[in-house]
Backbone as CSV, one residue per row, in Angstrom:
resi,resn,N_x,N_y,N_z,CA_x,CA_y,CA_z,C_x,C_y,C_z
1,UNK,-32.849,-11.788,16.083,-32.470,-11.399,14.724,-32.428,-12.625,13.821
2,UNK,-32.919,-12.407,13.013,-32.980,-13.571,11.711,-31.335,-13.635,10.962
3,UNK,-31.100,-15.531,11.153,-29.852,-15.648,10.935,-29.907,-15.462,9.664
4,UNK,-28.545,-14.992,8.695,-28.583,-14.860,7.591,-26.848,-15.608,7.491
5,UNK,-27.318,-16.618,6.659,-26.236,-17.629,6.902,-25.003,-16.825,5.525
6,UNK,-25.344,-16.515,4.473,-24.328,-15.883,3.236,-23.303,-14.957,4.081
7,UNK,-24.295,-14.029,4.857,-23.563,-13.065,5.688,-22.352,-13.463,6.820
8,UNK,-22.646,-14.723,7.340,-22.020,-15.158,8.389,-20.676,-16.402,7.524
9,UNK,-20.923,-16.795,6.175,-19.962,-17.585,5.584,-19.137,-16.753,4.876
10,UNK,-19.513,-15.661,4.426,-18.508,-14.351,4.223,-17.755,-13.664,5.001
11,UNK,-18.308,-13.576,6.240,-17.328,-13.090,7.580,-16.672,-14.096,7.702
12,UNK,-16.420,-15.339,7.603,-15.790,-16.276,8.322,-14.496,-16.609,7.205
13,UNK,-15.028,-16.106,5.637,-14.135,-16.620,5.046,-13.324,-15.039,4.562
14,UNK,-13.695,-13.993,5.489,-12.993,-12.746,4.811,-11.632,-13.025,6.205
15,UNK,-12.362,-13.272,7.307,-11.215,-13.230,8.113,-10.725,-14.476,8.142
16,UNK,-10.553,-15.491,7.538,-9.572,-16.708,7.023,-8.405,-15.334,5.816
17,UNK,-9.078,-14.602,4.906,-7.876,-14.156,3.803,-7.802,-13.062,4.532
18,UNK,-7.716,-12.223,5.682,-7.245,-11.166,5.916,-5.923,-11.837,6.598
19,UNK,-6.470,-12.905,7.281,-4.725,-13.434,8.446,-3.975,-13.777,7.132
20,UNK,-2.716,-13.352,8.014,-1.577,-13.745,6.772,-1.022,-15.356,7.042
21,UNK,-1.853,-16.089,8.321,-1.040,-17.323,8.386,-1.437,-17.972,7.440
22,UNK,-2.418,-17.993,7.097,-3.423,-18.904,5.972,-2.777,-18.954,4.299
23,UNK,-2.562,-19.311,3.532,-2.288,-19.007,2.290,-3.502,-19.394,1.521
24,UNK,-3.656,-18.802,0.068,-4.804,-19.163,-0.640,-5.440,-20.317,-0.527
25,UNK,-4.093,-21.771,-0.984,-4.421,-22.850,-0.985,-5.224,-23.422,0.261
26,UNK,-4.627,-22.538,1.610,-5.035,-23.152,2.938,-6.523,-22.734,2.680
27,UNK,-6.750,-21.451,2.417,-8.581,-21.272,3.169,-9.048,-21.502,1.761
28,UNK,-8.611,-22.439,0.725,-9.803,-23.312,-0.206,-10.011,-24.702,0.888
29,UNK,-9.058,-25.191,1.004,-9.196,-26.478,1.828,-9.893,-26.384,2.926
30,UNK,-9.670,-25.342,4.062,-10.409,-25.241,4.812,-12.335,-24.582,4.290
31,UNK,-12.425,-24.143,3.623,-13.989,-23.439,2.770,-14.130,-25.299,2.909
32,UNK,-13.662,-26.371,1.724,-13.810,-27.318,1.343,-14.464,-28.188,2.506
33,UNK,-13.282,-28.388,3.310,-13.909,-28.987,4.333,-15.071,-28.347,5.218
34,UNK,-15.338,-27.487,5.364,-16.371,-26.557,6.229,-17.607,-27.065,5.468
35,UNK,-17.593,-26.690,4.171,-18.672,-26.702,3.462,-19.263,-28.805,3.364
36,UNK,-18.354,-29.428,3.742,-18.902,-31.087,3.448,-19.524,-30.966,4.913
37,UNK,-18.936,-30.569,5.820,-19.733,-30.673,7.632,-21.105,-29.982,7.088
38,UNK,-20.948,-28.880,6.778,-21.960,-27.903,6.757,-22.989,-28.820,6.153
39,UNK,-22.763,-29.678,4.992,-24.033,-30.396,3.972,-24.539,-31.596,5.188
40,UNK,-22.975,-32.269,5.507,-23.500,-33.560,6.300,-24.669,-33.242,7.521
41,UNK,-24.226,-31.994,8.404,-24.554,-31.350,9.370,-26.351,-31.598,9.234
42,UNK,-26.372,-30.543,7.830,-27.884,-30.326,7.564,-28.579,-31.708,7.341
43,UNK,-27.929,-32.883,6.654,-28.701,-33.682,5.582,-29.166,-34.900,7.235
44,UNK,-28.618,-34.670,8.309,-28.894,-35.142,9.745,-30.435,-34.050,10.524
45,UNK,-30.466,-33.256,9.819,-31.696,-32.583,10.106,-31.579,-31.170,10.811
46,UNK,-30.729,-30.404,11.011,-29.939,-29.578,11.711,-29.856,-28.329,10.645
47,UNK,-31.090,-27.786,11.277,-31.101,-26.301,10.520,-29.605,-25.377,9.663
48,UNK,-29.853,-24.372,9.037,-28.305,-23.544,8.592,-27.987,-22.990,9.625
49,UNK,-28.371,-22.565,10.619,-28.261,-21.733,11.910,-27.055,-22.947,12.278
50,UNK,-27.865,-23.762,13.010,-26.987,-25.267,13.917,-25.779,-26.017,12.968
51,UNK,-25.906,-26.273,11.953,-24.931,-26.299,11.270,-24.168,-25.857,10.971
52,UNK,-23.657,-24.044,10.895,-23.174,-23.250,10.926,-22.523,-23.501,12.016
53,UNK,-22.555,-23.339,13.235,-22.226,-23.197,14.790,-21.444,-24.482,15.021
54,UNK,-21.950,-25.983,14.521,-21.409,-26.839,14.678,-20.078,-27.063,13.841
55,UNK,-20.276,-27.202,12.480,-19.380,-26.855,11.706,-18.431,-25.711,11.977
56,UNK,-18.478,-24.748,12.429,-17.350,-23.889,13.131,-16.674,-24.012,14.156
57,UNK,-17.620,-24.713,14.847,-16.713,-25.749,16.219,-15.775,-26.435,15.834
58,UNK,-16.640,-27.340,15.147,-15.499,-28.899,14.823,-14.192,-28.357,14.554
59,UNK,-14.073,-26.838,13.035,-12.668,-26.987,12.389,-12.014,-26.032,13.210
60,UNK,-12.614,-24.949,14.429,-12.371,-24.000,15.042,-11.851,-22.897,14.779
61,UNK,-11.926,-22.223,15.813,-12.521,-20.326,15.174,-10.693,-20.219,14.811
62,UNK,-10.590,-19.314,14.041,-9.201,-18.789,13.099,-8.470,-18.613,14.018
63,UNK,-8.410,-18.102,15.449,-7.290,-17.307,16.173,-7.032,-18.843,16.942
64,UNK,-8.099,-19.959,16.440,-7.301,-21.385,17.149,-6.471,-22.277,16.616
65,UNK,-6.799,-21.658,15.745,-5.900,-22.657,14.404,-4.965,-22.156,13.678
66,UNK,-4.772,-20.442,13.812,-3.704,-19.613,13.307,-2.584,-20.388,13.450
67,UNK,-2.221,-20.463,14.907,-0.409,-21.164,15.652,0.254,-22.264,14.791
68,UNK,-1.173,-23.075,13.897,-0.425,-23.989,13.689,-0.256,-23.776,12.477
69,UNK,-1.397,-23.026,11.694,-0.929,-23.300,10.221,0.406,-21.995,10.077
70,UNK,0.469,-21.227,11.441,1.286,-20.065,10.989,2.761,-20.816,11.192
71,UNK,2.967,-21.909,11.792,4.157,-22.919,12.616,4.334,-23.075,10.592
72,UNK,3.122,-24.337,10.350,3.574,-24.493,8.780,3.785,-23.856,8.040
73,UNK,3.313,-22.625,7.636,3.841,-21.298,6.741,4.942,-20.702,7.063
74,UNK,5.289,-20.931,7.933,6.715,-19.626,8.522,7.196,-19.277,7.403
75,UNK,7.824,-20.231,6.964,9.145,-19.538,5.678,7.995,-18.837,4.748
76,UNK,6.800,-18.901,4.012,6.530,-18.840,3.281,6.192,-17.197,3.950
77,UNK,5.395,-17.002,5.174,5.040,-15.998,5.825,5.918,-14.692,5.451
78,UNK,7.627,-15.579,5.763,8.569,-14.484,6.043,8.739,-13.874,4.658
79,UNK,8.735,-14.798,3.267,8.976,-14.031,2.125,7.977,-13.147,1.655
80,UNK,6.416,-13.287,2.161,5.688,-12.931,1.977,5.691,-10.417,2.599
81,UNK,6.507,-10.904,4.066,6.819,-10.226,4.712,8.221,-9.096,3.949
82,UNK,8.967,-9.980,3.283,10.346,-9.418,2.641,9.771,-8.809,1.413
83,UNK,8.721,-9.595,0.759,8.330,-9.019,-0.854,7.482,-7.794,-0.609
84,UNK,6.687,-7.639,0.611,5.719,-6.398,1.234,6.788,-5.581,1.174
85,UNK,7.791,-5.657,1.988,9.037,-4.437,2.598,9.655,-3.953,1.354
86,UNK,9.395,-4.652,0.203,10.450,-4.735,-0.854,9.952,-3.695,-1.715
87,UNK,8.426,-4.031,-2.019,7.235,-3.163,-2.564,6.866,-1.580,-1.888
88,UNK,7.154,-2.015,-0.801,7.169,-0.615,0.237,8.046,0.496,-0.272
89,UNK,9.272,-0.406,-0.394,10.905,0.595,-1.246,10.431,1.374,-2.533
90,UNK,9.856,0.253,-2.813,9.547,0.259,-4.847,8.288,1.535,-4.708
91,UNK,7.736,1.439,-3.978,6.573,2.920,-4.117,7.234,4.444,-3.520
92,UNK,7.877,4.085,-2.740,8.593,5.366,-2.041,9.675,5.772,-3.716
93,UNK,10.428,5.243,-4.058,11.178,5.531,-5.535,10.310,6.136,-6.545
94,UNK,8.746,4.884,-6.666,8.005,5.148,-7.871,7.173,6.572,-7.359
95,UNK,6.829,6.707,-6.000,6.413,8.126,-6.113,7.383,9.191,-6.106
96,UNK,8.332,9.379,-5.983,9.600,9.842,-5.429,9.742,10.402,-7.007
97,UNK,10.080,9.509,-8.216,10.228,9.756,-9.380,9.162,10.226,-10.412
98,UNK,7.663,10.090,-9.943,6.589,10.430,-10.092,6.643,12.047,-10.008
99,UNK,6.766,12.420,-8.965,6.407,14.002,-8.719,7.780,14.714,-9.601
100,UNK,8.438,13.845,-9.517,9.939,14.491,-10.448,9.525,14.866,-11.849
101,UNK,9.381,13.721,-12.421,9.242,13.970,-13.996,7.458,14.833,-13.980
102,UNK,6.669,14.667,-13.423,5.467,15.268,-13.332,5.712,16.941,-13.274
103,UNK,6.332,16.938,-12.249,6.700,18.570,-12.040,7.270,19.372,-13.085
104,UNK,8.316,18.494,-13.658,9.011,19.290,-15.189,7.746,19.416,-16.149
105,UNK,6.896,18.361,-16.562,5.792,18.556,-17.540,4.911,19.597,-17.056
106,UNK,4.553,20.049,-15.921,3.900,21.012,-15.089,4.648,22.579,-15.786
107,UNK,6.028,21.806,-15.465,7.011,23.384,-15.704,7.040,23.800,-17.661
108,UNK,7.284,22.355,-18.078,7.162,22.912,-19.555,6.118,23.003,-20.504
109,UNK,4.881,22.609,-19.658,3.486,23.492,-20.369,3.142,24.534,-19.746
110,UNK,3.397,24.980,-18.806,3.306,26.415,-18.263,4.038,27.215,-19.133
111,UNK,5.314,26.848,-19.336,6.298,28.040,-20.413,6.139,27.966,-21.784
112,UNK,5.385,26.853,-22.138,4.911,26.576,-23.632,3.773,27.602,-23.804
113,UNK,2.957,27.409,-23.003,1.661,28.032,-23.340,2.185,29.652,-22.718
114,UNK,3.231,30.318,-22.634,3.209,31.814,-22.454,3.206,32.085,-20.877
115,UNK,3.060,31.554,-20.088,3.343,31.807,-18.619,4.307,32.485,-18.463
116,UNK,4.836,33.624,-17.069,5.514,34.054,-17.145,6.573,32.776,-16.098
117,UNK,7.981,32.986,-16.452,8.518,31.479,-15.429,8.617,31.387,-14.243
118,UNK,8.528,32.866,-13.398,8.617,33.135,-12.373,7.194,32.336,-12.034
119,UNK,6.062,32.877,-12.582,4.839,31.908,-11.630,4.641,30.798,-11.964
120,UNK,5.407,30.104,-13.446,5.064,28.800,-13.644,6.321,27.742,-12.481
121,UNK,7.004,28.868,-11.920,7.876,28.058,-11.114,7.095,27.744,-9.739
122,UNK,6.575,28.831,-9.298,5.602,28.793,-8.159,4.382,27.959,-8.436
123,UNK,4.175,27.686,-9.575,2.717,26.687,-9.127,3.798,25.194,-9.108
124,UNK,4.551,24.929,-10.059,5.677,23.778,-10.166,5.707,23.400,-7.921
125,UNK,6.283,24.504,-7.538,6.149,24.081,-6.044,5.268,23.863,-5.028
126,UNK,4.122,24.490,-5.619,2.653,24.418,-5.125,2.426,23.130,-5.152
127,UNK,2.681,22.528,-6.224,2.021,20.649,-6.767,3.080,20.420,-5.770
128,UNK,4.575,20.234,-5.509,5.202,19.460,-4.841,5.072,19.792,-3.102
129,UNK,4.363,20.993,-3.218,4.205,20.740,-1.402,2.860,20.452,-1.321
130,UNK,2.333,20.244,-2.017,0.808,19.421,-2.149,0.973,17.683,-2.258
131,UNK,2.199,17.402,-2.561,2.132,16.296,-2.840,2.881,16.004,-1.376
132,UNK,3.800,17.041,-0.547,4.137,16.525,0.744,3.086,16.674,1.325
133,UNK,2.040,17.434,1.451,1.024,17.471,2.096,0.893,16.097,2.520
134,UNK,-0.322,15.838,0.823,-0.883,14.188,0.875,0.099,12.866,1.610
135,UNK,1.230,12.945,1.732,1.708,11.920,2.402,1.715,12.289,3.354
136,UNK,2.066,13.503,4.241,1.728,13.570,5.857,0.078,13.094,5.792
137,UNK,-1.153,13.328,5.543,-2.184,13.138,5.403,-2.271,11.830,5.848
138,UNK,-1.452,10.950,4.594,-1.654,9.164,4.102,-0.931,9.053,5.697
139,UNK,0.108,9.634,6.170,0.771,9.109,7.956,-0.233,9.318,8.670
140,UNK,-0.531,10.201,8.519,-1.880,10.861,9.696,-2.700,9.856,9.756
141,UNK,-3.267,9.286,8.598,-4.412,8.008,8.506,-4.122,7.001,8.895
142,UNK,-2.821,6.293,8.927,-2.348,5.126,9.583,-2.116,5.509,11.302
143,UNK,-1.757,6.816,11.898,-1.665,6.740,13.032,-3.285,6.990,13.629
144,UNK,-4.339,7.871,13.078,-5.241,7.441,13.738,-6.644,6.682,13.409
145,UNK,-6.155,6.241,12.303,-7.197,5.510,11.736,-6.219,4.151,11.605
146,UNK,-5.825,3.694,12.684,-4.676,2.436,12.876,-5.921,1.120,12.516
147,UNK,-6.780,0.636,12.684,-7.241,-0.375,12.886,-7.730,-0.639,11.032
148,UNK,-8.419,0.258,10.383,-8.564,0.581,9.160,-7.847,-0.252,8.158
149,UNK,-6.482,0.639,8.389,-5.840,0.937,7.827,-5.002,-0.467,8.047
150,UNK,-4.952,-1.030,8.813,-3.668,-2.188,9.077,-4.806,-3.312,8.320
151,UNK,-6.265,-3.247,8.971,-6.902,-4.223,8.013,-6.704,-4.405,6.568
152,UNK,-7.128,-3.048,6.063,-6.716,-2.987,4.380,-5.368,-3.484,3.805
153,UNK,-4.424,-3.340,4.492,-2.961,-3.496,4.413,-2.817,-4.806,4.250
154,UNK,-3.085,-5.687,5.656,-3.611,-7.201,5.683,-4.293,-8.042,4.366
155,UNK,-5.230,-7.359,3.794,-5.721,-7.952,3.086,-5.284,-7.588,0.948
156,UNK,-4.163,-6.283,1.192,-3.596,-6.223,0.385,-2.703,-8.043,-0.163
157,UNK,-2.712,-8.404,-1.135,-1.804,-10.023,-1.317,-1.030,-9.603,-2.357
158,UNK,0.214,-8.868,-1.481,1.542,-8.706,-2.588,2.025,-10.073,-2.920
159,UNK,2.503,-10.030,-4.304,3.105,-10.966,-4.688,4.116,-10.706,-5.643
160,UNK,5.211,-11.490,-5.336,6.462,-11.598,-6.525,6.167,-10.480,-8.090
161,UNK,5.047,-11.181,-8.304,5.123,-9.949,-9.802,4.541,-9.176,-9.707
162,UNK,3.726,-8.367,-8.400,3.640,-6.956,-8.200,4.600,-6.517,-7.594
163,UNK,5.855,-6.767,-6.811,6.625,-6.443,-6.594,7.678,-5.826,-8.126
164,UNK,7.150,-7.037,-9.017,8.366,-6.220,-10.275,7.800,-5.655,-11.158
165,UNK,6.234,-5.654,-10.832,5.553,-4.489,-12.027,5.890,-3.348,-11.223
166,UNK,6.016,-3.314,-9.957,6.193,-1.640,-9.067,7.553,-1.219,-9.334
167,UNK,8.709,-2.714,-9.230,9.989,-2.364,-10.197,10.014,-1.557,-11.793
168,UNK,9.724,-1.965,-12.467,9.330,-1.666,-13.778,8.899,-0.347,-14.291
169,UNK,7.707,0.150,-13.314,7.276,1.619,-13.318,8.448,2.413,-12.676
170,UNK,9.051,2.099,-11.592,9.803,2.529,-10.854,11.006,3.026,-11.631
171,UNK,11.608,2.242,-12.355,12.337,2.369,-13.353,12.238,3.263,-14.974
172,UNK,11.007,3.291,-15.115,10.595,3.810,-16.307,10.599,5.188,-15.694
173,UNK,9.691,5.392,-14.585,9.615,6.840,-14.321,10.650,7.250,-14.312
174,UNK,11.755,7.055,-13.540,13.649,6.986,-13.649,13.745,8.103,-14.663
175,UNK,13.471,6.874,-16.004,14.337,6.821,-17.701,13.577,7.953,-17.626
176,UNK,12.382,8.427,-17.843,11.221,9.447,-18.163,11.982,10.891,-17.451
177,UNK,12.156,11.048,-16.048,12.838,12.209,-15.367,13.984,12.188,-15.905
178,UNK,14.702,11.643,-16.564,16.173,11.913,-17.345,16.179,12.787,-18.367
179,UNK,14.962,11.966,-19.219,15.109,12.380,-20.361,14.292,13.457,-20.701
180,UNK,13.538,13.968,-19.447,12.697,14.906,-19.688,14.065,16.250,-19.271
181,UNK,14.972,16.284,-18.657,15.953,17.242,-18.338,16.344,17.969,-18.636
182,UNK,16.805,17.399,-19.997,17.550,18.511,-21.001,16.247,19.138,-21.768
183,UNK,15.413,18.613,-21.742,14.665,19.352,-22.637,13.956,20.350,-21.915
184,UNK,13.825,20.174,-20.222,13.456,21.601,-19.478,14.369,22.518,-19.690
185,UNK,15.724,22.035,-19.806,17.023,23.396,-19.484,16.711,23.754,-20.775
186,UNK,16.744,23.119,-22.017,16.701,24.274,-23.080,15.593,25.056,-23.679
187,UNK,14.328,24.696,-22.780,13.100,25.352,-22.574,13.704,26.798,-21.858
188,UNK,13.999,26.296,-20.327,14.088,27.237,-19.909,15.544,28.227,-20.376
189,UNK,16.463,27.912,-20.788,17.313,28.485,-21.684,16.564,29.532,-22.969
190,UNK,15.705,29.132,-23.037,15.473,30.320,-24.238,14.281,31.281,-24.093
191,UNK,14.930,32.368,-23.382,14.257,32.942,-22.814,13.717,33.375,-21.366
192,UNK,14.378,32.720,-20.268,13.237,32.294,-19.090,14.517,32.186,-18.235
193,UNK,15.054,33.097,-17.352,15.941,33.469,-16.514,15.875,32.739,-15.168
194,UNK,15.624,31.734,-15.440,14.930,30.905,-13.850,15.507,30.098,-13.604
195,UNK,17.030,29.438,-14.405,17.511,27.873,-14.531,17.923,27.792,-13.023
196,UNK,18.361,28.971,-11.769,19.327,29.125,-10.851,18.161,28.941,-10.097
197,UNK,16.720,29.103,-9.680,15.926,28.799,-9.185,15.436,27.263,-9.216
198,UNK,15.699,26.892,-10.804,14.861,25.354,-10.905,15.673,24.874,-10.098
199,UNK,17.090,24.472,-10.239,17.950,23.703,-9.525,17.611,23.946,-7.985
200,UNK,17.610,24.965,-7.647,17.025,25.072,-5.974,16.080,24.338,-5.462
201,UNK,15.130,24.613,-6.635,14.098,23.823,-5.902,14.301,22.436,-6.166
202,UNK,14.599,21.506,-7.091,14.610,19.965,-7.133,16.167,19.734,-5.767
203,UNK,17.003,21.010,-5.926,17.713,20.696,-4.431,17.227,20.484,-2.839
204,UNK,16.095,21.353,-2.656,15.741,20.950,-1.606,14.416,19.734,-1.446
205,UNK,13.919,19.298,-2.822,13.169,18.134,-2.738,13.473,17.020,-2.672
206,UNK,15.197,17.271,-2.625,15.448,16.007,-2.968,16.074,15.746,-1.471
207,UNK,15.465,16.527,-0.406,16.430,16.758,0.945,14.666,16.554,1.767
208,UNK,13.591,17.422,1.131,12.577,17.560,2.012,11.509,16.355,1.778
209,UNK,11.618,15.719,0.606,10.712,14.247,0.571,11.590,13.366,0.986
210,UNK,12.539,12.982,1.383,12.679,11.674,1.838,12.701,11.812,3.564
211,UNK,12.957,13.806,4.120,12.366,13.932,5.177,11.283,13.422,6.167
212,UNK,10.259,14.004,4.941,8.873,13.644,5.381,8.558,12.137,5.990
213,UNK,9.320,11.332,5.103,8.923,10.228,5.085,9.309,9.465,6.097
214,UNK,11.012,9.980,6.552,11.400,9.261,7.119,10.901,10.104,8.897
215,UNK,10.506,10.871,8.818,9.794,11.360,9.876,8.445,10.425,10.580
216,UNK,7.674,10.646,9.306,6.440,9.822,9.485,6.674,8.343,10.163
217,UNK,7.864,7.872,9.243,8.267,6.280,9.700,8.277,6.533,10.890
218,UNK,8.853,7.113,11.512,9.889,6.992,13.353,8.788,7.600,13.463
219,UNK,7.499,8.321,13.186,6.783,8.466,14.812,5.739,7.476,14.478
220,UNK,5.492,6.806,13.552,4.547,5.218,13.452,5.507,4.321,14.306
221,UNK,6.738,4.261,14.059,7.726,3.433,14.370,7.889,3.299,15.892
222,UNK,7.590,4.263,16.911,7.445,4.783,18.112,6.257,4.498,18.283
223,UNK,5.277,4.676,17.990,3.962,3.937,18.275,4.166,2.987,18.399
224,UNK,4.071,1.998,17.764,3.708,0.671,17.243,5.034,-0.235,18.418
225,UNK,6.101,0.368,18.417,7.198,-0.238,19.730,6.967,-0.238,20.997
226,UNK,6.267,1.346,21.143,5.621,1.134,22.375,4.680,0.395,22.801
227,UNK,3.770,0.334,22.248,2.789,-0.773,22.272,3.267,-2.518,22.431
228,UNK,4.670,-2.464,21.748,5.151,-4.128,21.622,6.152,-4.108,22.603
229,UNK,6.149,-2.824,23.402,7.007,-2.878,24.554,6.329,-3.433,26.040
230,UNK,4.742,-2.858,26.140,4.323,-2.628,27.164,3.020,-4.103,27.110
């Protein structure tokens, strides 16, 4: 097979930014240095093929050099690890508050536009067990599409201010489901005999989504232990 050297300096530098030991700064320095072997390599007479191979020797393959730069990153690793977990919180809220205030706008253009409330209440629950659906779905994909899925994850690079733009939305959606409240009850107040139903249902969503979730966790959570057990 005909070497194709772009192809083989792109693999080498996707899995330098997928490991989390590496930080940005690390795999410029390391590209930096790769790339002066790589010139010296050639300008000695040594094809892109042999230069390639040699030059990957000298600075050695990623899973040899992980231990140490991961020894020097630790602390940086671990905040890196705390701001992920942190962001993790911040999407479970921001979707959490998402389907909330979404569902009332669902409920008060259905009764705006003449719906009767009884079925604009039933499609209102249709979207929210559609939306539990999609997250059993999104679990389903991490338990068997594990390798995928942990790659993409890996190569996600949370940082400090996506952590507080996910704050921010998180919060707004909040203010937004508040203030959208009163203006469902006196929607549904005029006219629309359903207020003893709405409350039912945001009662048991507010019992059956954090279910789901925390279901999904403990049987990923059981995977992934067993595996770090055995």
């Amino acid at each position: 097979m005909e070497f194709n050297i772009e192809k083989k300096l792109k693999f080498w530098e996707d899995s330098l930014k997928s490991n989390s030991s590496f930080t940005e700064s690390d795999v410029e320095e390391l590209k930096s240095h790769f790339f002066e072997l790589f010139d010296e390599l050639k300008e000695i007479g040594l094809d892109e093929e042999e230069a390639f191979w040699v030059a990957s020797k000298r600075i050695g393959n990623v899973s040899d050099i992980e231990s140490e730069y991961n020894e020097v990153n630790n602390s940086l690793i671990q905040m890196k690890k705390s701001i992920a977990i942190f962001a993790g919180v911040l999407v479970y809220f921001l979707s959490y508050y998402f389907l909330k205030f979404s569902s009332k706008l669902i409920l008060i253009a259905e009764l705006k536009s003449g719906i009767d409330g009884n079925i604009a209440l039933q499609w209102m629950v249709r979207y929210l067990v559609f939306a539990h659906f999609l997250f059993i779905l999104f679990a389903a994909s991490i338990f068997f599409l594990e390798q995928r899925i942990i790659t993409f994850i890996n190569r996600l690079k949370v940082k400090p201010k996506h952590a507080l733009f996910l704050l921010i939305i998180a919060i707004s959606f909040a203010a937004f489901d508040t203030c959208l409240l009163p203006v469902t009850k006196n929607i549904i107040r005029q006219g629309f005999p359903i207020e003893g139903r709405f409350y039912d249902i945001y009662f048991y969503f507010r019992f059956t989504f954090p279910l789901v979730i925390c279901i999904s966790f403990v049987i990923l959570y059981l995977r992934y232990f067993k595996k770090a057990k055995f």
